[in-house]
PASEBA-1860 file (N, C-alpha, C; in nm, 3 decimals):
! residues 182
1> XXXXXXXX> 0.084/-0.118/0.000/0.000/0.000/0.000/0.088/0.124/0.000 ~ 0.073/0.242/-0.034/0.089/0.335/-0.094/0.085/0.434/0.053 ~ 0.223/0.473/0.107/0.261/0.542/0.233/0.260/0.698/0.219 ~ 0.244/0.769/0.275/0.299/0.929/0.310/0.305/0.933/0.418 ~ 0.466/1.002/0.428/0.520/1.041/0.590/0.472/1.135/0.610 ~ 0.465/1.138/0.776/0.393/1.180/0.833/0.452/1.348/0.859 ~ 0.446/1.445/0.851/0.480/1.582/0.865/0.672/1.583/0.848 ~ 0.742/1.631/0.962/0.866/1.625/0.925/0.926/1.510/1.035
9> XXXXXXXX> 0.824/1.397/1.062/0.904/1.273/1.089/0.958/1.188/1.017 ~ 1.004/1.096/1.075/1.073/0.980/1.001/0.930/0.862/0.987 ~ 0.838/0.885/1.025/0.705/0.787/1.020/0.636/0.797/0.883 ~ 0.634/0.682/0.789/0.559/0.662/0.725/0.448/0.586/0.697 ~ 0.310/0.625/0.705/0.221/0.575/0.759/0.097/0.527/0.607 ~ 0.032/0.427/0.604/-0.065/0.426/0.511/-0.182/0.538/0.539 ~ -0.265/0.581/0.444/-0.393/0.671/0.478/-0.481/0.628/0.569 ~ -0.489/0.476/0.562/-0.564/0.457/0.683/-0.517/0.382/0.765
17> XXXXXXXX> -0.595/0.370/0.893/-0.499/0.313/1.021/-0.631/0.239/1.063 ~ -0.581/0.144/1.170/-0.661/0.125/1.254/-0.701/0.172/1.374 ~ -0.830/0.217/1.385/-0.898/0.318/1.541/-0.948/0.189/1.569 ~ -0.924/0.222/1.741/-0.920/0.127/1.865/-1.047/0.153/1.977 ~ -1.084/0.277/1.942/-1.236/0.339/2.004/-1.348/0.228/2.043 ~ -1.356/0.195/1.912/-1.504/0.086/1.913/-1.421/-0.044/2.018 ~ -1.287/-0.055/1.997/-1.251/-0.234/2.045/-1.243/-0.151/2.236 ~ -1.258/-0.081/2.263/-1.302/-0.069/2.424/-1.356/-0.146/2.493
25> XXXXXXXX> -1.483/-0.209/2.398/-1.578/-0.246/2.498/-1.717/-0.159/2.549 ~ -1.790/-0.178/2.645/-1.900/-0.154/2.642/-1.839/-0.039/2.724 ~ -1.745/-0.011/2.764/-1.735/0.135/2.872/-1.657/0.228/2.769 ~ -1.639/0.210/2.642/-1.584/0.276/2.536/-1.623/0.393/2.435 ~ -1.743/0.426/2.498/-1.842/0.534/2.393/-1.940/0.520/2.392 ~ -2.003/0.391/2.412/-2.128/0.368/2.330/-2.153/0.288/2.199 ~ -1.999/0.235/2.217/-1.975/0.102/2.122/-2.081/-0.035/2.178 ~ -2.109/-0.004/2.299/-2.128/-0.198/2.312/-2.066/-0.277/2.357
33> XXXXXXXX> -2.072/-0.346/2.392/-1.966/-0.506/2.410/-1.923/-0.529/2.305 ~ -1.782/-0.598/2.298/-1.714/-0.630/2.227/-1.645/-0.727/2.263 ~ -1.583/-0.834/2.223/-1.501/-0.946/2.247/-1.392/-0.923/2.227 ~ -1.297/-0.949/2.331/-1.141/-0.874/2.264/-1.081/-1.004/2.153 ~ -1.140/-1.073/2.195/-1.052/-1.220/2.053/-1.140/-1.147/1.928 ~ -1.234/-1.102/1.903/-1.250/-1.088/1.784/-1.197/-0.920/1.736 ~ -1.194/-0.833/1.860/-1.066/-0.710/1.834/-0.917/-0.779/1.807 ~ -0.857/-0.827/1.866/-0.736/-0.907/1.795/-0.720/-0.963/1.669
41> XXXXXXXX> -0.798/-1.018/1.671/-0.816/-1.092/1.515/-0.844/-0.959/1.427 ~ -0.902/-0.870/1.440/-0.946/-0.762/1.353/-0.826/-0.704/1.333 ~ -0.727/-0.662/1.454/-0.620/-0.589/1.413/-0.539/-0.665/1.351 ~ -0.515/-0.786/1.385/-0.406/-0.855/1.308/-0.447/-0.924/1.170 ~ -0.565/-0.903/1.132/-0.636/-0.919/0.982/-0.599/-0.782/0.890 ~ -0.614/-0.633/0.984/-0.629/-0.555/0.936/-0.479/-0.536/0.898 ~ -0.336/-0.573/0.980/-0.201/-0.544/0.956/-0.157/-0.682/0.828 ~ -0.248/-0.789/0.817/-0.197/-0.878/0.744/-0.228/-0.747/0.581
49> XXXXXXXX> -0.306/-0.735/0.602/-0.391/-0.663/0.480/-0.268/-0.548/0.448 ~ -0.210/-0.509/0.506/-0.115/-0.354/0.500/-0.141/-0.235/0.575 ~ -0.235/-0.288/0.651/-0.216/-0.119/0.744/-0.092/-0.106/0.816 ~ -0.014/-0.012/0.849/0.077/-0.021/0.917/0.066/0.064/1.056 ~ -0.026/0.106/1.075/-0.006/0.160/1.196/-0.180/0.156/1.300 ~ -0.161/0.166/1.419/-0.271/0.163/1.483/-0.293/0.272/1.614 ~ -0.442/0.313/1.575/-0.479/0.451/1.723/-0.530/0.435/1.807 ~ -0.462/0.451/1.932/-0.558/0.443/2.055/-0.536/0.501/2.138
57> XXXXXXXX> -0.580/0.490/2.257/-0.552/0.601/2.367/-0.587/0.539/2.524 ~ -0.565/0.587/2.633/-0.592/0.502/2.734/-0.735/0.538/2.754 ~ -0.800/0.651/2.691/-0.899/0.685/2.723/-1.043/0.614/2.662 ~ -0.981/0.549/2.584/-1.092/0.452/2.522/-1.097/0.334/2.592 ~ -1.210/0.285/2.675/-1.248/0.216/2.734/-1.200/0.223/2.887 ~ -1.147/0.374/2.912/-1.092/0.357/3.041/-0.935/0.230/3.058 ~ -0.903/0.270/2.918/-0.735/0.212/2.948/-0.761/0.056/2.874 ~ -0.855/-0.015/2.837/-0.891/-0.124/2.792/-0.830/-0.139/2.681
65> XXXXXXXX> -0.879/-0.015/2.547/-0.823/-0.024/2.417/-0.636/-0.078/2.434 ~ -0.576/-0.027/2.498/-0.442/-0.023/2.496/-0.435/-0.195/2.549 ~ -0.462/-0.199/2.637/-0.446/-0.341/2.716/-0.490/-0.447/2.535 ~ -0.598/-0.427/2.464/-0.640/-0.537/2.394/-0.515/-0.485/2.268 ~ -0.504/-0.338/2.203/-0.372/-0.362/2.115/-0.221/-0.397/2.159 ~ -0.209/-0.428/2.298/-0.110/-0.485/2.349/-0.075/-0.639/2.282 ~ -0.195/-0.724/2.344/-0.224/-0.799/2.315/-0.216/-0.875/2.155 ~ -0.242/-0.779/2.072/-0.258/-0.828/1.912/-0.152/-0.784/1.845
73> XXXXXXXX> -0.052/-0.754/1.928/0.045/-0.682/1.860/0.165/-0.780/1.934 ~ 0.173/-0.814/2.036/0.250/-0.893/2.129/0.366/-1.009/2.035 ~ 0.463/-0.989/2.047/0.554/-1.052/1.970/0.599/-1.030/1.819 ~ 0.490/-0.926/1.786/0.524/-0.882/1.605/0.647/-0.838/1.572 ~ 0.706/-0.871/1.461/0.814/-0.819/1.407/0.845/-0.823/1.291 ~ 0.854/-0.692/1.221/0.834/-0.595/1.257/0.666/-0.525/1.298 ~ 0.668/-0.464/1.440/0.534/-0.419/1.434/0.500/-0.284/1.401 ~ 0.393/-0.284/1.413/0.319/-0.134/1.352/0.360/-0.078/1.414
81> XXXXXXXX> 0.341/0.063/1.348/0.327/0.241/1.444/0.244/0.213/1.577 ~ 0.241/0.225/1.643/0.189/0.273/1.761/0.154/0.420/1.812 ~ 0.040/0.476/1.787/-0.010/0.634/1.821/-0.073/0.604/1.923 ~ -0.097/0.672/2.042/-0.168/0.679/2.190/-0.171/0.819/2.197 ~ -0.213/0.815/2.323/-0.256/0.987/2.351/-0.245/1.030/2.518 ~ -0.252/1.172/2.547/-0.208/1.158/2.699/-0.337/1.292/2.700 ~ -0.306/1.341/2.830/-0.390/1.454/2.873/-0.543/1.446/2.979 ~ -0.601/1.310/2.916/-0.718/1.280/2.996/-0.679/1.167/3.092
89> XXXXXXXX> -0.737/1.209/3.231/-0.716/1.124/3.349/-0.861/1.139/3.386 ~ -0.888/1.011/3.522/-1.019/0.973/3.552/-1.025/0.980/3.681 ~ -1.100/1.047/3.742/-1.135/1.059/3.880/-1.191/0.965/3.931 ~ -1.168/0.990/4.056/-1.222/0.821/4.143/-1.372/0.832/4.132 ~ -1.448/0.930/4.071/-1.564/0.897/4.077/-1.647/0.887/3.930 ~ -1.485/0.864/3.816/-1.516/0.806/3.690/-1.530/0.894/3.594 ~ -1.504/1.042/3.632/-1.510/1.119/3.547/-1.353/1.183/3.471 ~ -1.371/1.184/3.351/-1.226/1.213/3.294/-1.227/1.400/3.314
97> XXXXXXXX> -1.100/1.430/3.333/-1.067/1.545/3.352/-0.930/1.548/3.288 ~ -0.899/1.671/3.195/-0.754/1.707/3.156/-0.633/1.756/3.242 ~ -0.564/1.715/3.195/-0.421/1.743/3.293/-0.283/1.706/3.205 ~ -0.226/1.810/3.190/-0.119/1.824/3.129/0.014/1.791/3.161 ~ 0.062/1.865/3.300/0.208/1.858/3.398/0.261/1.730/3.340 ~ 0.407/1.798/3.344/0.508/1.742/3.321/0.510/1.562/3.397 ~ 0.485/1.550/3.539/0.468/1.441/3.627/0.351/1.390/3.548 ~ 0.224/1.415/3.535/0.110/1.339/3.457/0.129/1.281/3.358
105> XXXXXXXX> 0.217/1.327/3.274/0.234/1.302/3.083/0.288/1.215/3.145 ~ 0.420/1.190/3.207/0.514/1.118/3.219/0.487/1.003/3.305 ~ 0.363/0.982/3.384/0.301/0.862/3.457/0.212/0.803/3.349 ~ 0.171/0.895/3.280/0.038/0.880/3.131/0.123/0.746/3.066 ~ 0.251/0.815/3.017/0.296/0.723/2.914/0.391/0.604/2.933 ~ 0.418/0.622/3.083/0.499/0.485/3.125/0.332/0.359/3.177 ~ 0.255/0.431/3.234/0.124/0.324/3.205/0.051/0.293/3.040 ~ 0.068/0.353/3.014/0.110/0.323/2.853/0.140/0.219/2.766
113> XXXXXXXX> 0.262/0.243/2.823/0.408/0.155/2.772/0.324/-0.003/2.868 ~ 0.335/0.003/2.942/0.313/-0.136/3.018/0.180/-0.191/2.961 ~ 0.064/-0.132/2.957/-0.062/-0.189/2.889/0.004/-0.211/2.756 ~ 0.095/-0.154/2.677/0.079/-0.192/2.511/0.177/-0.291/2.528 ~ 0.277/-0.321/2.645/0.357/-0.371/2.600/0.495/-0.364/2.535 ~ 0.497/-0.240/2.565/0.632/-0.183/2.458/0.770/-0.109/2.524 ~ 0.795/-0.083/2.476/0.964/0.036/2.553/0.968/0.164/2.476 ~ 0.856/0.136/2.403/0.840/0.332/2.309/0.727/0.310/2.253
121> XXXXXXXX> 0.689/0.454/2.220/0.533/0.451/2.190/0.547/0.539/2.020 ~ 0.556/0.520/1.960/0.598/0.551/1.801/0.566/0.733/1.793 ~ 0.421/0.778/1.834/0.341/0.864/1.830/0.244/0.895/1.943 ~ 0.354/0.985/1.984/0.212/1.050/2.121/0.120/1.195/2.128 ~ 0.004/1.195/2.123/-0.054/1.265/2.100/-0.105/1.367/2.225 ~ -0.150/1.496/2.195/-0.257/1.542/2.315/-0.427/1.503/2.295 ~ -0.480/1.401/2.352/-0.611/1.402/2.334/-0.700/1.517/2.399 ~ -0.787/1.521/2.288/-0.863/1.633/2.322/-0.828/1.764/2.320
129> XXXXXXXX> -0.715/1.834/2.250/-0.610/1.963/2.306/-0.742/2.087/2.307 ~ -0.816/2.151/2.406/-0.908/2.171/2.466/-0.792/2.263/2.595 ~ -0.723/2.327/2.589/-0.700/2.400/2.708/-0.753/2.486/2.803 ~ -0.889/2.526/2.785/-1.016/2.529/2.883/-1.002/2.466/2.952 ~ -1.020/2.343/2.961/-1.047/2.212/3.045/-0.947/2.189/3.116 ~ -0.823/2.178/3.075/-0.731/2.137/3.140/-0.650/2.263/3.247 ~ -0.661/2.143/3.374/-0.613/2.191/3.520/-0.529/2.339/3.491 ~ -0.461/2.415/3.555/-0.408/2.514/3.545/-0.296/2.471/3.612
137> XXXXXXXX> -0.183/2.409/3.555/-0.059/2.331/3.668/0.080/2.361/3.586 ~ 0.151/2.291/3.599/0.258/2.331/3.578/0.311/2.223/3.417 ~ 0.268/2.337/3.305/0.179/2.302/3.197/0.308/2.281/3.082 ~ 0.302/2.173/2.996/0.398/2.101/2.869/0.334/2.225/2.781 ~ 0.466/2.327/2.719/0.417/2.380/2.635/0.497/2.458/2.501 ~ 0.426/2.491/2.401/0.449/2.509/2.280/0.609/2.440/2.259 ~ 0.679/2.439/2.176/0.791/2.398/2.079/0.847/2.325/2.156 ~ 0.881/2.353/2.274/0.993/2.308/2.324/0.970/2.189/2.422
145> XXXXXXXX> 0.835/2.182/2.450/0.767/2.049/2.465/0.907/1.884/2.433 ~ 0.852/1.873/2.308/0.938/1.731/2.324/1.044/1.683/2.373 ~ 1.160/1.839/2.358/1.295/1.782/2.404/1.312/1.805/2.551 ~ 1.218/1.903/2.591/1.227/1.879/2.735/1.207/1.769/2.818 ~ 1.107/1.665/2.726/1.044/1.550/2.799/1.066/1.407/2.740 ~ 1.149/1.438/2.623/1.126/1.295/2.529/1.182/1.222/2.572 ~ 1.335/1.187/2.684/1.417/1.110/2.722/1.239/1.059/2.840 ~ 1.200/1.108/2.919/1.138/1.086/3.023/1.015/0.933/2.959
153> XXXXXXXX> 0.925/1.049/2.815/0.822/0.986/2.822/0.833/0.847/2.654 ~ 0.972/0.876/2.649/0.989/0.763/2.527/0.950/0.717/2.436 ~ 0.883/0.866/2.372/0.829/0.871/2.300/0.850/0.899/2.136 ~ 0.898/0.855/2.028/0.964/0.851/1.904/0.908/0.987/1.836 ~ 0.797/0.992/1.841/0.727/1.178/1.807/0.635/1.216/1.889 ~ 0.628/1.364/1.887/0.511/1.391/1.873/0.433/1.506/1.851 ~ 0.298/1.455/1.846/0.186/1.498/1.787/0.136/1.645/1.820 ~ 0.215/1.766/1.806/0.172/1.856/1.842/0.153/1.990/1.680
161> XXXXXXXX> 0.023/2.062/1.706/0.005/2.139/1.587/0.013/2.249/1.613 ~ 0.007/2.371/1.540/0.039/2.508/1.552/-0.117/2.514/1.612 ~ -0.209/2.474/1.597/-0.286/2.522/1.708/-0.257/2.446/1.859 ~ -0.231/2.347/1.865/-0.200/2.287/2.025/-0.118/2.451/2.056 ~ -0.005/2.412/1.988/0.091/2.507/2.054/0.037/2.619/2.086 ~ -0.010/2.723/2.001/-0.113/2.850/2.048/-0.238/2.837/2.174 ~ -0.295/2.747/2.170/-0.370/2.698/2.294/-0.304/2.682/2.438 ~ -0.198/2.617/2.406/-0.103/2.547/2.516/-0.043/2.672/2.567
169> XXXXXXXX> -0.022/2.799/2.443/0.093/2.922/2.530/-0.016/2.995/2.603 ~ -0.135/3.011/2.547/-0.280/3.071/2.612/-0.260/2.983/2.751 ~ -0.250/2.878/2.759/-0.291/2.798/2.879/-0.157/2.844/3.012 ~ -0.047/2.852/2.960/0.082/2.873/3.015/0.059/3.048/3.075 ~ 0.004/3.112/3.014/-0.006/3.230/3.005/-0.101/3.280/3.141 ~ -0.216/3.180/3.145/-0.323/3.173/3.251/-0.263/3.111/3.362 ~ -0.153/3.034/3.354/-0.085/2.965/3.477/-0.050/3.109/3.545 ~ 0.072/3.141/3.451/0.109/3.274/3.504/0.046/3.379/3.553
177> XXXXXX> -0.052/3.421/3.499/-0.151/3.506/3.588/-0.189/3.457/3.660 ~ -0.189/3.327/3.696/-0.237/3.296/3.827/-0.174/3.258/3.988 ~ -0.041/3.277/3.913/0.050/3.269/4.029/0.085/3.446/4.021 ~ 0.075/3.474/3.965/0.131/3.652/3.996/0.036/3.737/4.087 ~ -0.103/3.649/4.081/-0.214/3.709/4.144/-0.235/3.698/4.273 ~ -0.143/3.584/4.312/-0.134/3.514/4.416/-0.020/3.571/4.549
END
């Protein structure tokens, strides 16, 4: 199948991928139940076929999606891209809330790493980049983002756009007024 890399990485990816949303399970959206043997079999039908890469996030199914592409991916070689996502965490009373800090990303993606199974995560994303929402803390932001953190969160790229970044300096910006106010 017929690749284009991905912006100015070294990732070259087919047009389509496999999304991991629906393979959650019934706490996944509003997918339903799902059987993870027949999500396995789907992904590894879908990589026999040529997809080369697959999306998910811990936030689909409450951390499930990752646990089942762990699973279908477990021993491949060479295996797919791997894209995940960080930013949304879940309160003990089940509700997801955003959170950015440096300590969060970096607990985000080493639980991550252990549900998929891996020692790097190909492509890490901000889910949801929504800086409204997210906490007012001590905030990952614009450019300089990756190299500050990439040894930490082991991550091969990532996924940030000229709007994250403009959102993210808005968000950095509100930190600061809020400690100056203080």
């Amino acid at each position: 199948m017929k690749t284009r890399k991905l912006g100015g990485t070294e990732l070259s990816l087919i047009t389509v991928g496999i999304g991991t949303w629906p393979m959650a399970g019934a706490c996944g959206g509003g997918w339903g139940p799902q059987d993870d043997k027949d999500s396995i079999v789907s992904i590894r039908r879908g990589l026999e076929w040529g997809i080369n890469w697959i999306d998910t996030a811990p936030n689909y199914g409450k951390r499930h999606s990752e646990e089942v592409v762990g699973k279908a991916i477990k021993g491949m070689s060479p295996r797919p891209i791997i894209a995940t996502k960080c930013g949304i965490i879940w309160k003990p009373n089940g509700k997801p809330y955003m959170r950015l800090d440096r300590e969060r990303v970096r607990i985000q993606c080493e639980n991550s790493l252990k549900r998929l199974d891996l020692n790097s995560i190909d492509m890490y994303m901000i889910h949801w980049p929504r800086p409204q929402e997210y906490e007012v803390t001590s905030t990952i932001t614009g450019p300089r983002a990756p190299s500050e953190i990439e040894d930490t969160i082991k991550a091969a790229e990532w996924e940030l756009t000229k709007e994250d970044i403009t959102a993210m300096d808005r968000l950095l910006k509100r930190r600061q007024e809020s400690l100056s106010s203080k």
